[in-house]
C-alpha positions in Angstrom: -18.1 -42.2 -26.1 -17.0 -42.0 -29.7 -14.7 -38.9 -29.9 -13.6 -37.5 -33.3 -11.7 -34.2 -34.3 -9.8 -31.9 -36.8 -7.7 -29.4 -36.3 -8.4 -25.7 -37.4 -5.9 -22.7 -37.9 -5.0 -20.8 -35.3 -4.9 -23.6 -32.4 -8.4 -24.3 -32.8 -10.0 -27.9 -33.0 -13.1 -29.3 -33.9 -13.9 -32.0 -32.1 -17.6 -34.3 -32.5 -18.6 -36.7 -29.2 -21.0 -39.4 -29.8 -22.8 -40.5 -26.4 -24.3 -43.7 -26.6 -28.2 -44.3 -26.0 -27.4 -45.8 -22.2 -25.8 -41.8 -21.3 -28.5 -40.1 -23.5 -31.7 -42.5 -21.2 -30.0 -41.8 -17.9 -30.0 -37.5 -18.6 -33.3 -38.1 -19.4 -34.2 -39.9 -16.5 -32.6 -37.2 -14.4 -33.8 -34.8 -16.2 -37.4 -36.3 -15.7 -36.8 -36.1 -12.0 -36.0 -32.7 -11.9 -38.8 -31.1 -14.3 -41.4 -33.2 -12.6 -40.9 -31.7 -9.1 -42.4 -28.7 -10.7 -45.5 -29.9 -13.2 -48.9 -30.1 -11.8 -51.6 -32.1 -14.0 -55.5 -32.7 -12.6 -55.6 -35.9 -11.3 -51.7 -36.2 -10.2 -50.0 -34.9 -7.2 -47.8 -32.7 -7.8 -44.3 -34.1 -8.5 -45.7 -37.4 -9.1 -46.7 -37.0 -12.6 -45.8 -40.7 -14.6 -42.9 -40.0 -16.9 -45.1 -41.4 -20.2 -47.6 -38.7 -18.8 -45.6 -36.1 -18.9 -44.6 -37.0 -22.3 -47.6 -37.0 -23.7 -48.9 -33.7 -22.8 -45.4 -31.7 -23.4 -43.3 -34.0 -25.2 -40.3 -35.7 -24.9 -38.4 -32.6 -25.8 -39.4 -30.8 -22.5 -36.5 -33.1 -20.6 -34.2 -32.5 -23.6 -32.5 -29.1 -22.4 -32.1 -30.6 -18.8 -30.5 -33.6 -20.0 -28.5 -31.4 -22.7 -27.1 -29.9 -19.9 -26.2 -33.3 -17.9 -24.5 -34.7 -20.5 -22.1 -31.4 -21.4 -19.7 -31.4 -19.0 -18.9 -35.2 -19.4 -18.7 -35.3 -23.2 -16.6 -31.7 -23.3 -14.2 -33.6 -20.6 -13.8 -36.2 -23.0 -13.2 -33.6 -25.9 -10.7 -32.0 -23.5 -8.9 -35.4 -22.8 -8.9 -36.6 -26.8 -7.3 -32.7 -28.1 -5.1 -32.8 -24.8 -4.8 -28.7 -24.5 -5.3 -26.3 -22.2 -8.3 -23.9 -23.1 -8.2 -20.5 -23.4 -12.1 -19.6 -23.3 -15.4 -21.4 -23.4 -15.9 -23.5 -26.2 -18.4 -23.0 -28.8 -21.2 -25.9 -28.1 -23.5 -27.2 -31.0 -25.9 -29.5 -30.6 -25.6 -31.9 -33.9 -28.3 -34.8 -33.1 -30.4 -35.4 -29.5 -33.6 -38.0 -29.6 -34.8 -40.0 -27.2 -33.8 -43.5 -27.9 -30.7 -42.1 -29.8 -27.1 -41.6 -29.5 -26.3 -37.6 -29.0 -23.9 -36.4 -31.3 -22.4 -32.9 -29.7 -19.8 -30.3 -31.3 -17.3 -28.2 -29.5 -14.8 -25.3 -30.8 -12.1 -25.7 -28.7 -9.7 -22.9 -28.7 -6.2 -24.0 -27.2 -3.7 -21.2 -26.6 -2.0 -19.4 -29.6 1.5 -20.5 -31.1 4.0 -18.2 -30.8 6.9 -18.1 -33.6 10.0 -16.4 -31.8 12.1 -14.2 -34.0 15.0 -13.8 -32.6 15.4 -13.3 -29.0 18.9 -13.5 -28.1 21.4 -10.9 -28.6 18.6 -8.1 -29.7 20.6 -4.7 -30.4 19.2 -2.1 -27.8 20.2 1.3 -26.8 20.0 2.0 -23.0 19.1 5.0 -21.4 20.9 7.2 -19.0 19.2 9.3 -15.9 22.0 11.8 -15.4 21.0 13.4 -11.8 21.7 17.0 -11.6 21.7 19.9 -9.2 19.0 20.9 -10.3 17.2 17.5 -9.2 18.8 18.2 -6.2 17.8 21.7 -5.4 13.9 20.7 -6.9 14.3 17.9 -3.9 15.3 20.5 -1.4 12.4 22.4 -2.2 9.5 20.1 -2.1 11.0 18.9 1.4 11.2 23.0 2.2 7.8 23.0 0.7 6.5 20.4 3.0 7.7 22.1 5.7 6.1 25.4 5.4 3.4 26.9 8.0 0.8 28.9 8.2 1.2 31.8 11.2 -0.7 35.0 11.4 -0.2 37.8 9.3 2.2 40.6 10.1 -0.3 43.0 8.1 -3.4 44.0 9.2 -5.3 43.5 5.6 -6.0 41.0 3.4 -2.2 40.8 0.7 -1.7 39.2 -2.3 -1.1 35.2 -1.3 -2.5 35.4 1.7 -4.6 32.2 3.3 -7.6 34.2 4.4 -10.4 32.7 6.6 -13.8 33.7 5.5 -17.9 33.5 6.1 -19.5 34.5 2.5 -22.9 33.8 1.1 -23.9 34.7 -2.7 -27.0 36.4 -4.2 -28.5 36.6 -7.6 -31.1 39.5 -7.6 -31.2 39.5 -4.2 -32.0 35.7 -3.8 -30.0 33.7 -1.7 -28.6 30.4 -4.2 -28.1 26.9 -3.6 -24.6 25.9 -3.0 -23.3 29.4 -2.4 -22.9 29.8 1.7 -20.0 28.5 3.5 -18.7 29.4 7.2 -15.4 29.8 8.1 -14.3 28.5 5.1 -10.1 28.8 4.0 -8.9 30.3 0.7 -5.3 31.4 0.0 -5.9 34.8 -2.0 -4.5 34.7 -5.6 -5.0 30.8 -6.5 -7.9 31.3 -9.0 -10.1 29.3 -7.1 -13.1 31.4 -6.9 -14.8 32.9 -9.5 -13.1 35.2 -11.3 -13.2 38.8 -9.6 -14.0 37.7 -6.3 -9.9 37.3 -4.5 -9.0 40.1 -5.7 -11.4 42.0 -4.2 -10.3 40.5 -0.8 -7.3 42.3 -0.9 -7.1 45.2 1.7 -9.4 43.9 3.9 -9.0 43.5 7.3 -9.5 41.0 9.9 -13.5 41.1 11.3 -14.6 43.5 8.4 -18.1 42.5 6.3 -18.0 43.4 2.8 -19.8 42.8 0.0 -18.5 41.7 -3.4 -20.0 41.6 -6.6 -19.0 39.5 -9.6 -20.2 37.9 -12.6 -20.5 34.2 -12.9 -19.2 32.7 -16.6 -20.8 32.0 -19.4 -19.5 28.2 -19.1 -20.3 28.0 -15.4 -21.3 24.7 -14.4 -24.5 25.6 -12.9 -26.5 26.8 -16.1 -28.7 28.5 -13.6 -25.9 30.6 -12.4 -24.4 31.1 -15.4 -23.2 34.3 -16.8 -25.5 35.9 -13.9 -24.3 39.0 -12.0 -24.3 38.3 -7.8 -23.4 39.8 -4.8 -21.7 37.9 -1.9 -21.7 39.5 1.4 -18.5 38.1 3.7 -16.6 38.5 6.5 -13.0 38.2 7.2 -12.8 36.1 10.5 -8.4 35.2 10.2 -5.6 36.6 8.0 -2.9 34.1 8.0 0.8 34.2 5.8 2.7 31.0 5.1 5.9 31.0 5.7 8.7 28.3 4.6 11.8 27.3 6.7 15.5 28.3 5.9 17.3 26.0 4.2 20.1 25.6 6.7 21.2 23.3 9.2 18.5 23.3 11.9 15.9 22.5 8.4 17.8 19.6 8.1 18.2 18.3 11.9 14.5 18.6 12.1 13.1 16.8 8.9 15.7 13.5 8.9 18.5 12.1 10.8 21.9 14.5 9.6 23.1 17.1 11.7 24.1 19.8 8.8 22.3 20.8 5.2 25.5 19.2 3.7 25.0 15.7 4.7 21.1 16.1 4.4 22.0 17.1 0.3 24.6 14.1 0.0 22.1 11.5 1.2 19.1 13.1 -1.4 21.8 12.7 -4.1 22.9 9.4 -3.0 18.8 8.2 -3.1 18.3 10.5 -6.5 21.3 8.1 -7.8 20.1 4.8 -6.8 16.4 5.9 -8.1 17.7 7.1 -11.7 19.6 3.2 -11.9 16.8 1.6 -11.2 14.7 3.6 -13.6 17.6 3.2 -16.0 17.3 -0.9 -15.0 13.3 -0.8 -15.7 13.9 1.5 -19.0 16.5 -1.2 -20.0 14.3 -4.2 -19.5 11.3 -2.7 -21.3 13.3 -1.9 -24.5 14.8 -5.5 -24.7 11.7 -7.2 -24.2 10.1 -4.3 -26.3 12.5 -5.6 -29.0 11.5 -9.7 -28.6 8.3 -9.2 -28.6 8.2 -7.0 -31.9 10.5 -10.4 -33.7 7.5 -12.5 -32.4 4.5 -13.6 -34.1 1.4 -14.7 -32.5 -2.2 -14.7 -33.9 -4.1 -13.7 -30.5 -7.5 -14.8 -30.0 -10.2 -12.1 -29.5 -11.1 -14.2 -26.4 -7.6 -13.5 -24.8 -7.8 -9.7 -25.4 -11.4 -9.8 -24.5 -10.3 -11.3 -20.8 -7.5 -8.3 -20.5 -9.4 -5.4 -21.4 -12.1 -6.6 -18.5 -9.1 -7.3 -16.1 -7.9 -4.0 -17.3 -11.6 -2.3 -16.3 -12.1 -4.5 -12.9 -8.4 -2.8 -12.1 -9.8 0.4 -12.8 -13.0 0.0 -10.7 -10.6 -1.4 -7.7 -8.6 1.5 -8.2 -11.3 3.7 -7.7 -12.2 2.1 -4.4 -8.6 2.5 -3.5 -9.1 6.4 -3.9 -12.0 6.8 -1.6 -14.6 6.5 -4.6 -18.3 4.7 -3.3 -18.9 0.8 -4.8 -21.5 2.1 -6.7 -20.1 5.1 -8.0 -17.3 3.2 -9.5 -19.5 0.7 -10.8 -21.9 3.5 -12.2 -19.0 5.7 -14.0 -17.7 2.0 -15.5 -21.2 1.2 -17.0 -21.8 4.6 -18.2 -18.3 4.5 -20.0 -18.1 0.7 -20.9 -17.8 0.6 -25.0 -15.1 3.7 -24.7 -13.2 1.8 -21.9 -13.0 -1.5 -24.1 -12.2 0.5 -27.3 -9.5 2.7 -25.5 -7.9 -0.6 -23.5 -8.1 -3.1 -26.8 -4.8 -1.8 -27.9 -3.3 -2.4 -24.4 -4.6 -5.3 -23.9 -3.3 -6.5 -27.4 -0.2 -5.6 -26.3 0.1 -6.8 -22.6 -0.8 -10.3 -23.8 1.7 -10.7 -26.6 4.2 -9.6 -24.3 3.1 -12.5 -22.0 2.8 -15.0 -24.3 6.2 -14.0 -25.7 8.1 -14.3 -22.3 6.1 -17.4 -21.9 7.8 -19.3 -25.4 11.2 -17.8 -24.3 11.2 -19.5 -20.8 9.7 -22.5 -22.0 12.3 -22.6 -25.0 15.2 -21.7 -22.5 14.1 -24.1 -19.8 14.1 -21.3 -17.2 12.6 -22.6 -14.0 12.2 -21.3 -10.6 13.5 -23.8 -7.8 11.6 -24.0 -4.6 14.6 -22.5 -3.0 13.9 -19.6 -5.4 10.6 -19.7 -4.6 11.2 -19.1 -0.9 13.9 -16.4 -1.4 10.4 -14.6 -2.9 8.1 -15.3 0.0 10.8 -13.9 2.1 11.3 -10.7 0.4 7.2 -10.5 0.0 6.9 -11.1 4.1 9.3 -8.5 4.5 7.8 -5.5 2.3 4.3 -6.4 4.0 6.6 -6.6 7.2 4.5 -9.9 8.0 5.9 -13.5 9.2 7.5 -15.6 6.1 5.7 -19.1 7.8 2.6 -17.5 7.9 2.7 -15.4 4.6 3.8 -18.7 2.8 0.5 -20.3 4.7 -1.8 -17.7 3.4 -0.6 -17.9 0.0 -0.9 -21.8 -0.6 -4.5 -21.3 1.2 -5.0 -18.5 -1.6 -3.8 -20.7 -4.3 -1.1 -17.4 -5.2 1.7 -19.3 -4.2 2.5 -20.6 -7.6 1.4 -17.3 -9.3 4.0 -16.2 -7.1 6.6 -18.9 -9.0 5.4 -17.9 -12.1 5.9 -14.3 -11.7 9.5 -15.2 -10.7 9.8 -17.3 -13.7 8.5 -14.1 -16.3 11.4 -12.0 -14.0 14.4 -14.4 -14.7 13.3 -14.7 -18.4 13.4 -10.6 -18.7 16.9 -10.6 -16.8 18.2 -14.0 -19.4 17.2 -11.5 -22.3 18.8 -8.3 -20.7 22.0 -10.2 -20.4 22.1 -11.4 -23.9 21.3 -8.4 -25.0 23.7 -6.3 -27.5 23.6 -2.9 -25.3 24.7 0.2 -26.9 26.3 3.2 -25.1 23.1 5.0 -23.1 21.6 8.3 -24.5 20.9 10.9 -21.9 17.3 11.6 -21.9 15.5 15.1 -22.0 13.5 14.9 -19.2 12.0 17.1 -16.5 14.0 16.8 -12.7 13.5 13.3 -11.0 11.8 15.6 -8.1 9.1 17.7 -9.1 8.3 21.1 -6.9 5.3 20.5 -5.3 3.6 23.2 -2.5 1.5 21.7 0.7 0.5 23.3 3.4 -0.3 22.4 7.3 -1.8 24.7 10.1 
């Protein structure tokens, strides 16, 4: 083959393969193979169609796109071989010249990955961040865990109170017409938490426990249902439990019974000791982010839409696995991703932009700096992988060279020692204390 190229901006490159006639007559002849398997002319079995036959009632071109596609992946393995880089993407294929009896002449667009121009990467100015923990994150800690904790027993009262969790059989009417959607039995609802429409808890409130009553109320204007919308209805229920929930003291039996510490003293020191050794590493993450926030803004690199392309679908196959994760169906996921696809690609692109700068970045650093990651290194990973999946090292390492994730599993080391080479050439500045809400945020659950 007779290769010949020229390079283009951006780490692009033209490159021209000539195939001689010999290449270009045996696609054809397998090409002639293949089509004729599936041509019947009168007078011929079928698959034995002469080749000059064949010819002559749909021309020579009817092999062409058969043989086209023959002679590819050999002449773009010898483009590959005479640019000698790494492609990014598909190329762009043009066909220049293909005749029977005739050297092929084919073009490919061969985009190799994008330079990157460091600016400067060493000693970047940064200002860390501090995570002060308070008392207040610790008292907001305390009370989720007292939160947690709390249970629902019966109610002291007779009648239906304010926050109450009542248990209830209702069924709705429009104009005396029972509605679709609008019967439940036995059917929980703490009185007070707006979950009904509007009207109907409040009117719960002095019931008592087996009583039927029947409320009315008036469904909103913006009601989902445009059927029930703004429509007066009656819902006849009957109160079957009354139940309070009641949270535990904070003293030293709370703590016995929800971790290993005898008093609420030693319970508090070991949440502020945790609530410490969170806020580092959140100051550590915070840390790394600005620095290589900061290299990656010196850097210049022209990306190739195909590059961002690839991210932004990672970016939406992540989403649909995340949505399996959650307890969404296959198709749903799929459905809601098709029915959203042009916003999702517009609203990732700027992402996407951004996560693979930063990786090409990181990339030219190591590869500048030489950072490597030893086998030894390696297996110091596997180990502390096997043990967060609480698996066997041996067989984890196994599974991972069967996967072919082993050496994504060097190279994700590689990016790591490359952030921490850059966080400790770093100038770091005295930390700021940040304005934040508590590291523990109040949250209420409930359990029978």
């Amino acid at each position: 083959m007779k290769v010949t190229t020229k390079a283009l901006e951006n780490n692009k490159f033209e490159v021209q393969v000539e195939c001689p006639v010999e290449q270009v007559n045996s696609a054809l002849d397998q090409s002639y193979r293949k089509v004729v398997r599936n041509v019947t002319i009168p007078g011929f079995r079928k698959g034995r169609v002469p080749r000059q036959i064949l010819e002559m009632r749909y021309g020579a071109q009817v092999l062409y796109d058969d043989a086209i596609e023959i002679l590819l992946p050999q002449t773009y393995e010898a483009a590959l071989a005479e640019v000698d880089v790494e492609p990014i993407a598909q190329p762009e294929v043009e066909v220049i010249k293909f005749e029977k009896e005739e050297p092929a002449i084919f073009k490919f667009i061969v985009q190799g990955p994008p330079q990157v121009e460091l600016g400067q990467y060493r000693g970047v100015e940064v200002e860390a961040v501090s995570f002060p923990v308070t008392d207040a994150d610790l008292e907001a800690t305390l009370q989720q865990m007292q939160q947690q904790q709390a249970r629902l027993v019966e109610s002291s009262g007779d009648q239906v109170a304010d926050g109450d969790y009542v248990t209830l059989d209702y069924e709705g009417f429009v104009d005396g017409e029972a509605f679709a959607g609008g019967k439940a039995n036995d059917y929980t609802l703490q009185v007070g938490s707006n979950t009904f429409i509007p009207g109907f808890e409040s009117q719960l409130i002095g019931l008592s426990k087996g009583e039927a009553a029947e409320i009315k109320v008036v469904f909103p204007e913006d009601y989902h249902s445009e059927e029930l919308a703004g429509q007066e209805a009656v819902f006849k229920v009957e109160i079957k439990d009354i139940k309070q929930r009641v949270v535990p003291d904070l003293d030293d039996d709370f703590a016995a019974e929800v971790s290993e510490f005898d008093t609420l003293e030693e319970l508090r020191a070991d949440i502020k000791n945790k609530l410490q050794e969170s806020a580092k590493q959140r100051e550590r993450n915070a840390l790394e982010n600005k620095v290589v926030e900061a290299v990656v803004a010196n850097a210049e690199v022209v990306i190739p839409e195909a590059m961002i392309e690839r991210e932004i679908a990672e970016m939406i196959q992540d989403l649909a696995n995340n949505l399996t994760r959650q307890g969404f169906p296959e198709e749903f996921a799929r459905e809601y991703i098709n029915d959203k696809l042009d916003s999702l690609k517009e609203d990732y692109r700027e992402a996407a932009q951004s996560r693979v700068k930063t990786r090409l970045v990181l990339q030219k650093v190591q590869e500048t700096e030489d950072i490597t990651v030893s086998d030894e290194e390696l297996e110091v990973k596997v180990q502390e992988l096997a043990a967060f999946y609480r698996q066997d090292a041996t067989e984890l390492r196994k599974q991972l060279e069967e996967q072919g994730s082993l050496e994504v599993l060097r190279y994700n080391a590689g990016i790591e020692k490359t952030i921490q080479f850059l966080v400790e050439a770093a100038q770091i500045t005295e930390p700021v204390e940040q304005a934040e809400a508590p590291v523990a945020q109040e949250e209420e659950t409930e359990s029978e």
